[in-house]
C-alpha positions in Angstrom: 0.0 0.0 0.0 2.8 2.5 0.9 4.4 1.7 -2.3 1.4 2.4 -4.2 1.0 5.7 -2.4 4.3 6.9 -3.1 3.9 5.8 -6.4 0.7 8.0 -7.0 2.8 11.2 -5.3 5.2 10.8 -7.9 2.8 10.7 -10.8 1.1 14.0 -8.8 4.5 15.8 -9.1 5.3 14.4 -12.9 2.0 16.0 -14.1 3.1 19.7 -12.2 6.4 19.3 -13.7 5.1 18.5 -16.9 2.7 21.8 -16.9 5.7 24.1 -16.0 8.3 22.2 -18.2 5.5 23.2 -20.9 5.7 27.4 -20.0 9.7 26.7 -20.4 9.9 24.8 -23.5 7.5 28.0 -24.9 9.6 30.7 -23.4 12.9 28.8 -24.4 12.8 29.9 -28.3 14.9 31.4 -30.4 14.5 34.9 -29.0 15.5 33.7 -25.6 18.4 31.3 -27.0 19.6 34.3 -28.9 20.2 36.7 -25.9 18.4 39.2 -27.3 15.5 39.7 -25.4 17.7 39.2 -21.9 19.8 41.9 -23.3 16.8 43.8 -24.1 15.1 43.5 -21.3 17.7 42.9 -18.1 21.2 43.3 -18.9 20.9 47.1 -19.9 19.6 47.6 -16.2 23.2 47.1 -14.2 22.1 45.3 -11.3 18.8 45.1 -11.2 18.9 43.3 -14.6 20.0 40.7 -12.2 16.9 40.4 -9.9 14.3 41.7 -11.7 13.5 38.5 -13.8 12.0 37.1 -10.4 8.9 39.9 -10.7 8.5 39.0 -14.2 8.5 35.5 -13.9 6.5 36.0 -10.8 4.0 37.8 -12.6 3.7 34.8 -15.2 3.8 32.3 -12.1 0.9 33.4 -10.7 -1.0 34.0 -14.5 -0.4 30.4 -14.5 -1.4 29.1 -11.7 -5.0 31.1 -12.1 -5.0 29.2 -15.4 -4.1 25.5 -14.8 -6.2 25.6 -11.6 -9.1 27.3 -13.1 -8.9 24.2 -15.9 -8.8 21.9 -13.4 -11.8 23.0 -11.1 -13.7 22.9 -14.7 -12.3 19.9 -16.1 -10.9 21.7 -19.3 -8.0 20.5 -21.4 -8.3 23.3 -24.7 -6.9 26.8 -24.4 -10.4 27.8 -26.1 -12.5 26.3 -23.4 -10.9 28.0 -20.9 -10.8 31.7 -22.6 -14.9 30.7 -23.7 -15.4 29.8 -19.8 -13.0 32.2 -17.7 -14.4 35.3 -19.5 -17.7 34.3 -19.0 -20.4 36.0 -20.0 -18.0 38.5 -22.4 -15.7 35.5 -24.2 -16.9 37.3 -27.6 -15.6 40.6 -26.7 -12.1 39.1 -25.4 -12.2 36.5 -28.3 -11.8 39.5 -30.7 -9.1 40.7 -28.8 -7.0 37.7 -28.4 -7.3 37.0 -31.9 -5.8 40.7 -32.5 -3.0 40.2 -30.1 -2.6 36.7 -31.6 -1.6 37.8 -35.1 0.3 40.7 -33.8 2.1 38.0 -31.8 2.5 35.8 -34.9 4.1 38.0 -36.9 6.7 39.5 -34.0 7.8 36.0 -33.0 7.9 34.5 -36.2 9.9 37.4 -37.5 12.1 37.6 -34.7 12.6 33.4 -35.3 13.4 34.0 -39.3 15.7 37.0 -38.0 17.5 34.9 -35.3 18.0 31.2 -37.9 17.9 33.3 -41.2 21.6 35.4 -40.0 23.0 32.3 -38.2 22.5 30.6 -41.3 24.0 33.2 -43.4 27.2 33.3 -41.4 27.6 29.4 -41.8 26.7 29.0 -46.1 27.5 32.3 -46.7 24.3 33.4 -48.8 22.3 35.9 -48.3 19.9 36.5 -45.6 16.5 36.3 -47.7 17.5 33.4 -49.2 18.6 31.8 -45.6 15.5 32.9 -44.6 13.3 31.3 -47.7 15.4 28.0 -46.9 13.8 27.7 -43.6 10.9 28.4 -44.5 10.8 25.8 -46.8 12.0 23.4 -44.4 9.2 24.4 -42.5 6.4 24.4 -45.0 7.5 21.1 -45.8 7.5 19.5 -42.1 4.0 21.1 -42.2 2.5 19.0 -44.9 4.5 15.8 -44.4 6.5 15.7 -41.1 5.5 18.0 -38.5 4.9 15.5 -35.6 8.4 15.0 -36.1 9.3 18.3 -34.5 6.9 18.1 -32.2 8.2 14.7 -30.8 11.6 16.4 -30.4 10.8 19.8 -29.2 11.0 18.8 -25.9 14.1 17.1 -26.4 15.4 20.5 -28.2 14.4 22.7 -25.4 16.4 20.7 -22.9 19.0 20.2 -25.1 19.4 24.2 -25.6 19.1 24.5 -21.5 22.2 21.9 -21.3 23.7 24.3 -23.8 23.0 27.6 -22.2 24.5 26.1 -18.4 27.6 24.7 -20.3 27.9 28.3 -21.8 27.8 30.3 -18.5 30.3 28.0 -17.1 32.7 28.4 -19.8 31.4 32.1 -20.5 32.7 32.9 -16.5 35.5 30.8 -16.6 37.2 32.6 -19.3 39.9 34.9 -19.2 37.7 37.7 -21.2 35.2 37.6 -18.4 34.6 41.0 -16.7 32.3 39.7 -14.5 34.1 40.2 -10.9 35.3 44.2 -12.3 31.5 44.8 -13.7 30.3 43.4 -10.5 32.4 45.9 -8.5 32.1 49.2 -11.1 28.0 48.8 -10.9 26.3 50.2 -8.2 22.5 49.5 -7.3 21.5 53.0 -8.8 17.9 54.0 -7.7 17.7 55.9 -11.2 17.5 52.9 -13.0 15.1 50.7 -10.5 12.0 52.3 -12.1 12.6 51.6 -15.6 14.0 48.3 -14.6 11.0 47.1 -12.9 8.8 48.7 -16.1 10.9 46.3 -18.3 10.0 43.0 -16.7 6.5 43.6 -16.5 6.4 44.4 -20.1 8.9 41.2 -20.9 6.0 39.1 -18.8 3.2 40.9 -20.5 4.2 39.8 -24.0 4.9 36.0 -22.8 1.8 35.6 -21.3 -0.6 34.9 -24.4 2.6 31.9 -25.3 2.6 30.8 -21.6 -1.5 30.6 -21.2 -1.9 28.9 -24.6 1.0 26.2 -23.8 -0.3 25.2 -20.2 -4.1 25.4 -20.7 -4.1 22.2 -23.3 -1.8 19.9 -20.5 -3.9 20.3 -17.1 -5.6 16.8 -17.5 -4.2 14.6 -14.5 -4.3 17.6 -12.2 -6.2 16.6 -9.1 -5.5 19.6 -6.6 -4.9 22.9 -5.6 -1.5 21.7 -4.4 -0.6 20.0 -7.3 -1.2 23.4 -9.1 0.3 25.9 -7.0 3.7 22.9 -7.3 3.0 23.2 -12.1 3.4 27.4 -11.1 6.1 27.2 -8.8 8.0 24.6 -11.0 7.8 26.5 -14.0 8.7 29.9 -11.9 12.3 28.4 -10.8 13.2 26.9 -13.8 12.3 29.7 -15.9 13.9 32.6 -13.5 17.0 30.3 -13.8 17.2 30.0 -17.0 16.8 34.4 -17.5 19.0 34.4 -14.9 22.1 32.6 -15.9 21.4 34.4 -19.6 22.1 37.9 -17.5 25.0 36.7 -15.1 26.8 35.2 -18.4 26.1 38.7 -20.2 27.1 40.7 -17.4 30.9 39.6 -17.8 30.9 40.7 -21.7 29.0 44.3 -21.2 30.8 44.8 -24.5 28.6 42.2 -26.4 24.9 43.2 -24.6 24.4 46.0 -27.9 25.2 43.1 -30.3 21.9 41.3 -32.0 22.7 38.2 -30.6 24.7 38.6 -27.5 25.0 34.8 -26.8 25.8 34.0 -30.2 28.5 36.5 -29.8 29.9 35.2 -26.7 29.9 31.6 -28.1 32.3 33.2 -31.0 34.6 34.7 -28.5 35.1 31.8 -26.2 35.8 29.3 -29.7 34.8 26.1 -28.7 33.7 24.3 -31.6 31.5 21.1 -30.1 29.7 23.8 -28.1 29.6 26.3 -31.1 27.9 24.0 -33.5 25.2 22.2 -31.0 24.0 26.0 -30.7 23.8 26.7 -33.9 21.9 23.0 -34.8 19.9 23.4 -32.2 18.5 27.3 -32.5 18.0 26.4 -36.5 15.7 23.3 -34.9 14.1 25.3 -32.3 13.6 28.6 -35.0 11.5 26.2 -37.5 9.8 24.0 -34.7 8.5 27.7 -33.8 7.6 28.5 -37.0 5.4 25.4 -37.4 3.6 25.8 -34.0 3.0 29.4 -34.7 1.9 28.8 -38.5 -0.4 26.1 -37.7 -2.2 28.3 -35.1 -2.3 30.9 -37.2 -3.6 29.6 -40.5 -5.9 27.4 -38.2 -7.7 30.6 -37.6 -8.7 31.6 -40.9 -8.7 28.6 -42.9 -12.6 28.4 -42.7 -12.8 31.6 -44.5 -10.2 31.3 -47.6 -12.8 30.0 -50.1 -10.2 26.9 -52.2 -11.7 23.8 -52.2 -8.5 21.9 -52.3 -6.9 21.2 -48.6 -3.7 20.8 -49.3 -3.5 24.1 -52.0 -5.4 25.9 -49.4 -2.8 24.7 -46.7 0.4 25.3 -49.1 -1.2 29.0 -50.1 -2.2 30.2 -46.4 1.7 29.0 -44.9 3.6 30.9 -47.3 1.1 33.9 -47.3 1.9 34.1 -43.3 6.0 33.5 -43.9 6.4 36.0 -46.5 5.0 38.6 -44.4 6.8 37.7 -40.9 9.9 37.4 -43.6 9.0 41.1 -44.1 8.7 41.8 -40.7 12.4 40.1 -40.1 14.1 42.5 -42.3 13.6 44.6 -39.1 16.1 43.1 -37.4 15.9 40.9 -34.1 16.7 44.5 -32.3 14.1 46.3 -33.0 11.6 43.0 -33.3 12.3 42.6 -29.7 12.7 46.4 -28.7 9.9 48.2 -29.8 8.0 45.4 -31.7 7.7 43.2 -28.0 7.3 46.3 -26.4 4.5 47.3 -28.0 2.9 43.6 -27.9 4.0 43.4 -24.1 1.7 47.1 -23.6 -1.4 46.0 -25.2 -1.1 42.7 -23.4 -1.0 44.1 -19.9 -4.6 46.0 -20.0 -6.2 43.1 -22.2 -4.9 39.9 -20.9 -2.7 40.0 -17.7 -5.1 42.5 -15.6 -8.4 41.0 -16.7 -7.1 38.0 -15.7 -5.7 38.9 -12.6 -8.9 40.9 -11.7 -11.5 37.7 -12.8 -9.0 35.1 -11.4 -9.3 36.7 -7.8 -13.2 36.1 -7.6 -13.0 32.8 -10.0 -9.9 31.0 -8.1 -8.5 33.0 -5.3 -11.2 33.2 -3.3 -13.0 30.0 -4.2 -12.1 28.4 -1.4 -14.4 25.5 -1.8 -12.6 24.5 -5.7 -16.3 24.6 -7.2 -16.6 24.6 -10.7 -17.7 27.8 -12.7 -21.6 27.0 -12.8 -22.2 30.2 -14.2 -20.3 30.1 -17.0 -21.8 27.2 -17.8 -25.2 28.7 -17.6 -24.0 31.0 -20.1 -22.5 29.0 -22.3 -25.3 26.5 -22.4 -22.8 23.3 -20.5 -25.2 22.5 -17.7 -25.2 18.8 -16.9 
């Protein structure tokens, strides 16, 4: 008996892990992998850039744990269920938001992915970046029609893979002789002038993760059976994500001369010249930049497919995907700077009114303070779900 007990508190803790292991695999993209959003969003803050991925990923933690325990009190497993339900009695007014700030998204991530693979690529076949860019998104369109549970199989394996790489980097990144790390550390102060606009920057970094982070977790919370087992998905995916931002700004803190370049780690990798290391990143961002595209494309031509008016599946499949590419390819001749500058910026701004403080605001009533974990009768009243 106490073998099967311990044997069900294990499965309990695999299911949590597995919900925040989801919200890392999401946030551990190309854009993350690349440095440039740390850079972005942390490292240009001295010190505080240090810390202040906790409030951010704080922030997302508790977004989360509204979610995932929300699904389970309702017994939802689809991230439309749970907008239809949570939103209750206005999902149509919200609906047309999302989908707003779900194209927007589309086109900023996906462009920032084709920005981030498209150069690396260049650099290794010398040719040009459009063409780069066109290669993956062939690769991509193809995986789409013939092999995309492929990728999806392996994306988990890719995001730990890229973790494994990013730990192996810091240690090699700090143990380096071009490290200023211990001389930054000393030179920096924590100056109150920057604490403000420091703060300002990881609440805007969390507000345009959140739609990514909700979307992942909301489709895995079958097998959740308690409050605890929720609260342990949020707090999981809260340390292993703050690590991850973390070790990204302690490793960029020792090069302050690389934090301006487009793809500080990429940078850094170059300076140390360790070739094994070198090439897994580059394999494995080029993996992780058109698994991205495909999750992102799917989703999005998902959406409209019902209205495109060609008969044939596969042509109207094939005609939709490289509709949505050629214009996140547009949007990539940006650059990843200014994708993830002003272009998450702006996404992370229109998030925070529409989806992290409706949320937040709802979720207190729906989840905080339902004590009791009953489920959401009156949504379902709405919605026309009664049993």
């Amino acid at each position: 008996m106490a073998e099967k007990t311990a044997k069900k508190s294990n499965f309990k803790l695999a299911t949590s892990m597995g919900i925040g292991a989801t919200w890392f695999g999401v946030h551990m993209g190309p854009g993350t992998a690349s440095g440039r959003q740390g850079s972005t969003y942390y490292s240009t803050y001295g010190n505080w850039g240090l810390v202040t991925p906790l409030l951010a990923m704080g922030i997302l933690g508790f977004i989360i744990y509204i979610v995932v325990e929300y699904c389970r009190q309702n017994g939802l497993t689809k991230y439309k269920d749970f907008f239809n339900h949570f939103f209750s009695p206005y999902e149509k007014i919200f609906s047309v938001l999302f989908d707003i700030l779900f194209f927007f998204t589309y086109f900023m991530v996906v462009g920032a992915s084709l920005a981030t693979g498209g150069k690396i690529l260049s650099n290794q076949i010398g040719l040009p970046y459009l063409v780069c860019a066109a290669i993956i998104g062939i690769i991509a369109l193809m995986l789409i029609i013939y092999g995309e549970a492929l990728i999806r199989n392996a994306n988990s394996v890719m995001t730990w893979l890229m973790l494994a790489i990013i730990v192996s980097l810091l240690f090699f990144s700090l143990g380096s002789p071009q490290s200023q790390f211990s001389t930054e550390w000393t030179a920096k102060t924590w100056d109150s002038g920057t604490l403000f606009p420091a703060l300002k920057a990881a609440v805007i970094y969390a507000s345009f993760q959140v739609t990514g982070a909700i979307g992942s977790v909301a489709s895995v919370t079958s097998g959740l059976n308690s409050k605890a087992e929720s609260k342990a998905a949020a707090i999981f995916g809260f340390l292993t994500n703050s690590l991850l931002i973390v070790m990204i700004i302690v490793m960029q803190y020792g090069y302050p001369q690389l934090t301006k370049a487009e793809m500080p780690n990429y940078e850094i990798l170059k300076l140390l010249n360790i070739p094994v290391l070198y090439w897994m990143y580059v394999a494995l961002v080029e993996l992780a930049v058109v698994s991205t595209v495909i999750g992102l494309n799917n989703g999005v031509v998902t959406r409209i497919q019902k209205y495109v008016k060609i008969t044939n599946p596969m042509v109207k499949n094939v005609v939709l995907n490289v509709i949505f590419m050629m214009g996140a390819t547009a949007v990539s001749l940006l650059g990843l700077t200014k994708i993830v500058g002003p272009g998450f910026t702006m996404l992370g701004y229109m998030c925070l009114p529409l989806v992290i403080i409706p949320i937040l605001v709802i979720g207190y009533k729906k989840v905080i303070r339902n004590n009791r974990e009953l489920p959401d009768n009156a949504a379902k009243a709405h919605l026309g779900l009664e049993d």
